[in-house]
N, C-alpha and C positions, 0 to 999 in steps of 0.2 A: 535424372539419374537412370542408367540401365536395371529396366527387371531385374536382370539375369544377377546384379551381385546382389539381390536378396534372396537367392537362393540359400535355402538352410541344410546344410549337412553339419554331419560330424557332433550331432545335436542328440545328450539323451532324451527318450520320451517320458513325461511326467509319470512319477512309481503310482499310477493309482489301477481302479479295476481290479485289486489284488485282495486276497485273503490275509488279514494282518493278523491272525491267529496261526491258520495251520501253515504260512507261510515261515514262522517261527518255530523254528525242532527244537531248539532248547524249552519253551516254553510248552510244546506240545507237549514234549517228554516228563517235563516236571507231575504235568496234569495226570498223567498216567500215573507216573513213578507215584503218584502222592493221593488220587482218589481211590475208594473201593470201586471194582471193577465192577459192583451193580449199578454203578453212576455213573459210567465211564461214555455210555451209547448217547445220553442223554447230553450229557455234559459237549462232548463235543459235538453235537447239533445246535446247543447252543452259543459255545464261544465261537462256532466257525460264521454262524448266524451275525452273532453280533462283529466279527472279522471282517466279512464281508463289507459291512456297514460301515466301519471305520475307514475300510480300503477306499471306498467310492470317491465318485466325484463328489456327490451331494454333501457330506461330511466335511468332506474337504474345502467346501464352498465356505459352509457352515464356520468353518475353525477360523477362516482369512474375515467374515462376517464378523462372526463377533470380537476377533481383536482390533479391526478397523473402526467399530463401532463402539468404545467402552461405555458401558455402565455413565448414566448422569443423574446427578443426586437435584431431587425437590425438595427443598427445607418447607417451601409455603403452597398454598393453593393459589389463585388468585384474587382470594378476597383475605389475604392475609392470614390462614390460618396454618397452621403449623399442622405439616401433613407426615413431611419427613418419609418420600418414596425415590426408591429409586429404580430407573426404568435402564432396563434391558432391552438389547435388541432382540429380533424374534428368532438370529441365530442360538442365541443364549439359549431359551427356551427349548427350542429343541432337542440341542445335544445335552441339557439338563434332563428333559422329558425321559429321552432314548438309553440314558444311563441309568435312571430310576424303573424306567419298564424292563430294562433288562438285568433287574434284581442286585445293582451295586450298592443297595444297603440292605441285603437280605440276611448278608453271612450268620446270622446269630440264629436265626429261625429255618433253618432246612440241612439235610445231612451235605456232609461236604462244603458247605458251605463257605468256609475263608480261602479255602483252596478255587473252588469257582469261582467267589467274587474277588481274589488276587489275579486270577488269570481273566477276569473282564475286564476287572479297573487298568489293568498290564496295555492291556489290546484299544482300550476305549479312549486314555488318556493319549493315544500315539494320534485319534482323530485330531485332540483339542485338551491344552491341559489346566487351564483354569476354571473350569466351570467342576472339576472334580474338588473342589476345595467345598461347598457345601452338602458332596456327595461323601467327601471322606467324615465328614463332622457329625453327619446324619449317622451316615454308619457306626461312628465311635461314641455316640453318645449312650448306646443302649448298655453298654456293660456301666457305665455311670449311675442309670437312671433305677438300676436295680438293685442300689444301694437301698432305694426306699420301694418294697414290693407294691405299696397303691398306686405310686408313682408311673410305675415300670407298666403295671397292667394297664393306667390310662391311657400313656404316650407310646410303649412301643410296638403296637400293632399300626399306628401311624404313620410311624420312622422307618419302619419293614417293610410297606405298602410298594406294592410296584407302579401305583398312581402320582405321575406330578402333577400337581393338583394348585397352581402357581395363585398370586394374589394373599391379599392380607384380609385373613375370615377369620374368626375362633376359629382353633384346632378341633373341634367339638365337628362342626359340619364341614369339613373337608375330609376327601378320600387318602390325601397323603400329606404329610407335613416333610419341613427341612428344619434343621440345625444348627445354628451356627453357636461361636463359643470367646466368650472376653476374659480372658488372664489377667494381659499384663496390663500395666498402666505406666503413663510418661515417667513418672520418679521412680520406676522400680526396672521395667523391661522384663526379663529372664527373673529378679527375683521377686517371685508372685508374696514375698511374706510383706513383703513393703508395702504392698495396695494398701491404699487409704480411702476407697469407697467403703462406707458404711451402711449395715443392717441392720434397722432398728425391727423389732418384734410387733405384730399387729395382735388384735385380739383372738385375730383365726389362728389354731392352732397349727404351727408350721409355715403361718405367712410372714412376710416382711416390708418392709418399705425401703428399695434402695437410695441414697444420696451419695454419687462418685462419678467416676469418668475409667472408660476404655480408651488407651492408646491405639490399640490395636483390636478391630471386630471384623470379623471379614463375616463375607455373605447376611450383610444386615439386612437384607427381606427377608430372612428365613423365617418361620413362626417362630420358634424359642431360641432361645441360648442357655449354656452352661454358664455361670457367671461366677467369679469369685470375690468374697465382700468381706469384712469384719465385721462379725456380731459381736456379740456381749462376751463369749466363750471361745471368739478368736476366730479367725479365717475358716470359713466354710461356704459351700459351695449349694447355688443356687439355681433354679429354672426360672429365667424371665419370658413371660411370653409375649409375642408382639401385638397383641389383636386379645383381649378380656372374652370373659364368656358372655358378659352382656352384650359385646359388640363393638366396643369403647375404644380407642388406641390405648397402652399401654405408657407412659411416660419416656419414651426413647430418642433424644436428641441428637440425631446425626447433621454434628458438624461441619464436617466434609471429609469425603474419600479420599484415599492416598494417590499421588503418581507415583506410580512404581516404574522400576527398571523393563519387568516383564509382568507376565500375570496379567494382562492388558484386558481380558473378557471380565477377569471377575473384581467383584468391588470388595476392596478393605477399608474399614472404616474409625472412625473418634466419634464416641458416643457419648453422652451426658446420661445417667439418672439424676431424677428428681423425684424421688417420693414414687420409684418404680416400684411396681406389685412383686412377687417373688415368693416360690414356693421353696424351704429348704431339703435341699437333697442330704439325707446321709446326717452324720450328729451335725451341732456346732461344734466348732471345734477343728473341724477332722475335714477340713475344704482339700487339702492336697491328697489325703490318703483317698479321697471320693472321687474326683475327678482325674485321678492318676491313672485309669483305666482307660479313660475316653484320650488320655495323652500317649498314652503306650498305641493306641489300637492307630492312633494319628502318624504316629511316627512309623508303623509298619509302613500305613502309606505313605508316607515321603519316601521311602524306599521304596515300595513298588512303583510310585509317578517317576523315581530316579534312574529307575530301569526302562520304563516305558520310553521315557525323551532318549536314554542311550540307542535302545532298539531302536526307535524310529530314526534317530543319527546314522545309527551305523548301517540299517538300510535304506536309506538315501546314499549314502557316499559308497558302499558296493555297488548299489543301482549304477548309478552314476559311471562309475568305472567300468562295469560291463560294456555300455556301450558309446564310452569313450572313446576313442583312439586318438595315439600322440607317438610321435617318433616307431613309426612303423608298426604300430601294434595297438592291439587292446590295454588299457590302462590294466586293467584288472591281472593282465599276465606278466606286469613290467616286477621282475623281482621287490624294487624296494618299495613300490606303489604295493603290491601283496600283502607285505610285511607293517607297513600301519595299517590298514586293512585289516588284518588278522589280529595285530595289536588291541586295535577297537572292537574286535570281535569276542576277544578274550575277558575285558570288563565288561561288557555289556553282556557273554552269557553267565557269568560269575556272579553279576549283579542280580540277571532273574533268578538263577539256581537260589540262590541264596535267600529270594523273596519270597518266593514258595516254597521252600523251607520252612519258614518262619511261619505262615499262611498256617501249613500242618499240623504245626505244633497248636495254634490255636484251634485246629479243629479237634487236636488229639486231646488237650484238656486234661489229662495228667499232672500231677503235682512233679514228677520228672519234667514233662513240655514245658510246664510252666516256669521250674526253678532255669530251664535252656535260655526262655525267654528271656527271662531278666537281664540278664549278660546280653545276650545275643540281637534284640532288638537295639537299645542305645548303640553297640558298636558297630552294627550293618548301619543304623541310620549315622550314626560318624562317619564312615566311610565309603559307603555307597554314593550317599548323595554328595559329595564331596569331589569322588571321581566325575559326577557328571559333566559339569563344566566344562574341562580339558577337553573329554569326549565330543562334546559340543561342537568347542571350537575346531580341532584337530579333525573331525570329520567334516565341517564347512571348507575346510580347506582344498578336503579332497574334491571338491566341487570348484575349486579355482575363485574366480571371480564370478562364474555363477550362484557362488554359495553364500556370496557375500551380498548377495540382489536378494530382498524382500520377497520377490514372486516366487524364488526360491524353494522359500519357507524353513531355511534353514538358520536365517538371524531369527528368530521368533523361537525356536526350541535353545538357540542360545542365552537368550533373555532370560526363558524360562528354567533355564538350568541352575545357578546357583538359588532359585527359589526352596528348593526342599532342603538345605544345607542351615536356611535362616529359621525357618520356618518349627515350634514346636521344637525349641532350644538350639542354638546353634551349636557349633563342633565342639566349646570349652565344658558346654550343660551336659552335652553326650556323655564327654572322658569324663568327668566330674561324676554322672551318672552311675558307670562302671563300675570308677573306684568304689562310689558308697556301697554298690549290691556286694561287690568284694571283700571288703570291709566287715560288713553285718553279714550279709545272706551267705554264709561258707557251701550251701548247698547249691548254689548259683554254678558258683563257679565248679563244681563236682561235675555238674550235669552240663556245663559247656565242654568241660575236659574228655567227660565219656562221649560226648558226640565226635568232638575231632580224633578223639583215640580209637574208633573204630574201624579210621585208614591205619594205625601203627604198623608199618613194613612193607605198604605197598608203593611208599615212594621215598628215597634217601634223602630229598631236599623236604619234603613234608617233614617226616623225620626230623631232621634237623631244625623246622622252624619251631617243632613243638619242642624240643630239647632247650631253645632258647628263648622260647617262650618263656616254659616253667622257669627257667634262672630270671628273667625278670620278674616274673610273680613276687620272687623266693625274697625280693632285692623292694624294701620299703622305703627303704633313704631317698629320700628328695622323689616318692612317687608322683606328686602332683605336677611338679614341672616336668615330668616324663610322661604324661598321661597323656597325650596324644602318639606317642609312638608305642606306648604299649597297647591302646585299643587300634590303634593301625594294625599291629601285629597279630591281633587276636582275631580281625576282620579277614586278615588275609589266610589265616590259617584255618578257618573256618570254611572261607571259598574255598581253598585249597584243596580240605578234607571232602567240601559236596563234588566236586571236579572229579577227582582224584575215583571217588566210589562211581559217579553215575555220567561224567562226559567221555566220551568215545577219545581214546589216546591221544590222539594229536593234539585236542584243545588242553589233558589235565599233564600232560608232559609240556606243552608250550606253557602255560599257567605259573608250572612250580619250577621250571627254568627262569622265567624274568621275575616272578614277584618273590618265589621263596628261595630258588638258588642263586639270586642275584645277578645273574648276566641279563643284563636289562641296562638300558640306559634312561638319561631323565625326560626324555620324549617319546614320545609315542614313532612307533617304527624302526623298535631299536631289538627288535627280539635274534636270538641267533640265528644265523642263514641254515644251520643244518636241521633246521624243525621242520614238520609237515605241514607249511602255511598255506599252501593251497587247498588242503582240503579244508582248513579251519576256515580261510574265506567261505569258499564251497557251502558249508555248513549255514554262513550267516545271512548268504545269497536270500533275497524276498524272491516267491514267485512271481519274476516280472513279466510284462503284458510284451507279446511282439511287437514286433520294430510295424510301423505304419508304413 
């Protein structure tokens, strides 16, 4: 065959080399909008740091490594003993390491803090998004563990640690420990009151012996886990550790690991107690009200991993289009290529506004922030992650038949897209969620009201969505089976309201034209011709590398 027709044009070049922080102006801007400006010098040295790092090749190597290589579980040694490890590739390690030294479970111990480590976890998960699953758990466990103060003072200067410090040792001589966390079990899933592992009381004050099984245990190397058991006084929440302080294993029988759709780096697992050791966090009793912190702080993260895989979508599929060309022209300038372009431009900055939002409010700490949260977590984690998926797909597209090739890397963030949707209740646990805080917490819902009431007048379709809002508040008949379009509603008018105050025109006029004043169609690429799509693209553009 002639050379000459392997000649490559017309070909984009791979989006790496790039800053995957300050290449993002939504995300930049949130950072601003939401840190004190005595943190502000620092802060972005270091997300543009860890940016960079995301960007590269190396990283990049890293993410295709460890999802070609998953996790394999050892139940035995070779002489028969029951060892129960399981091994990692040495990508794994790394992009674990680089997320732990760059402080992705520090948010609880330093000023600024949820808002920094929103906008790391944001930038880091776009490297590689599974291996954030023991990153998020580590993170979410410290407001749990401080249910019990000797608890909290032993473990969470461990949990904080910017040391990965990998291997199964007591937590006692290691520089950093991980997290992980078992709910649910096969006869119950989502409803944790159903578990039927049991906790019988030892003579040490506060210990236990569990006898049950996890359906579901992801990142079972970690040192500890949250665990939920019935004692004597009912469902209560426990720290199993993996590794004893004498040195011992811990009773922990892993089964075998899930194949999953995506999530391919990191391992979930079915675990056996047997007369496992266990320290009780928080009363008996009181297992949901204890561990419902470390589920709240989880679900922020699925929403912020939801934004990440969107951002990383939708710059791949601008990259892409920039320097494409088709029927005489740059893709990127073809009007109706613009327009899902800008489409996916629009939930994906909606998606981060709105995670960093939420970031702040946990920094702000307020019994105001706090009552916002209630409401405003479950419904962003309803809808956010939810939208990812479509985004997924819908921007692979914009890649042709290249986006559909693995080397891509664009089947792999589809995989990974409906994971935050499942993950730490699915979309019925979410609506389900809402209603109760509505229900009970009337202060919830006050302080989600005052937040989106602070755009009143500045947009007639905003306006309007909150007008129709309130009448279905107003409206209790048959709310459960409408409970998914009233927290859709509540999601969108929420983006709507962060838009509407802090994105540059184009994006919060395009925004409350398709989602709140309904000219929109049910695909993506359906926004009106007479909006300002170009610049909205413009905006979403990554700073890509020259043409070779």
């Amino acid at each position: 065959m002639a050379a000459s027709t392997h000649t490559v044009t017309n070909q984009a070049p791979p989006l790496v080399g790039y800053d995957v922080f300050t290449s993002d102006r939504a995300l930049v801007e949130a950072v601003e909008r939401h840190l004190d400006p005595a943190l502000l010098d620092t802060a972005r040295d270091e997300l543009s740091s860890l940016g960079r790092a995301a960007g590269s090749a190396q990283a990049q190597r890293w993410g295709v490594q460890a999802n070609e290589n998953p996790p394999v579980l050892h139940t035995h040694d070779r002489y028969g003993n029951r060892i129960d490890e399981v091994e990692f590739h040495p990508a794994w390690h790394r992009l674990l390491g680089k997320a732990v030294s760059a402080g992705l479970t520090t948010a609880w111990s330093r000023p600024g803090g949820h808002v920094r480590r929103a906008a790391g976890f944001l930038v880091w998960t776009q490297a590689e998004g599974g291996h954030g699953c023991p990153v998020s758990m580590t993170h979410a466990a410290v407001p749990a563990l401080r249910a019990d103060p000797a608890l909290a003072a032993e473990w969470e200067p461990r949990l904080t640690s910017t040391v990965y410090d990998e291997g199964l040792r007591p937590a006692a001589r290691k520089a950093g420990v991980l997290f992980g966390m078992g709910m649910t079990e096969k006869q119950g899933g989502s409803d944790v009151r159903a578990n039927t592992t049991r906790a019988q009381a030892l003579a040490e004050d506060g210990t236990y012996a569990l006898t049950g099984h996890k359906w579901f245990c992801s990142a079972p190397m970690s040192d500890g886990f949250l665990v939920l058991a019935q004692a004597e006084q009912g469902l209560t929440c426990f720290l199993v550790p993996r590794v004893l302080a004498d040195g011992t294993r811990n009773p922990f029988a892993i089964q075998r690991l899930k194949d999953k759709l995506g999530n391919k780096s990191n391992a979930s697992s079915e675990v056996e107690f047997d007369g496992t050791w266990a320290r009780r966090v928080g009363d008996e009793g009181r297992g949901v009200r204890t561990i419902i912190e470390m589920v709240a702080a989880t679900r922020l993260d699925c929403v912020i991993g939801s934004a990440a895989l969107m951002r990383q979508a939708v710059a791949q599929a601008v990259h892409h289009a920039t320097y494409r060309e088709a029927f005489g022209g740059r893709l990127v300038d073809k009007p109706l290529m613009r327009n899902v372009l800008a489409d996916l431009a629009l939930e994906s900055e909606a998606a981060t506004t709105l995670a960093l939002r939420l970031a702040a409010a946990y920094d702000d700490g307020s019994e105001q922030e706090q009552a916002f949260l209630r409401l405003a977590v479950p419904a962003a984690k309803y809808w956010v992650t939810k939208r990812c998926t479509p985004v997924a797909a819908e921007a692979l597209e914009c890649l042709g038949g290249n986006g559909y090739v693995e080397e891509s890397g664009m089947p792999r963030l589809l995989r990974e897209a409906p994971l935050n949707s499942i993950w730490e209740g699915s979309g019925n646990v979410q609506a389900l969620d809402v209603l109760r805080a509505l229900q009970r917490e009337p202060q919830a819902l006050d302080a989600f009201l005052r937040e989106v009431g602070t755009t009143r007048g500045a947009d007639h379709r905003l306006d309007g969505a909150i007008k129709d809002l309130l009448t279905e508040l107003a409206d209790l008949d048959g709310i459960e089976g409408r409970a998914r379009r009233l927290v859709e509603r509540m999601a969108l008018v929420l983006q709507g309201s962060l838009l509407v105050r802090y994105a540059p025109p184009e994006v919060a006029d395009a925004f409350c034209a398709s989602r709140l004043g309904g000219d929109w169609g049910a695909a993506f690429g359906t926004l009106p011709h007479s909006l300002d799509l170009a610049a909205v693209v413009e905006r979403s553009a990554p700073a890509v590398p020259p043409m070779p």
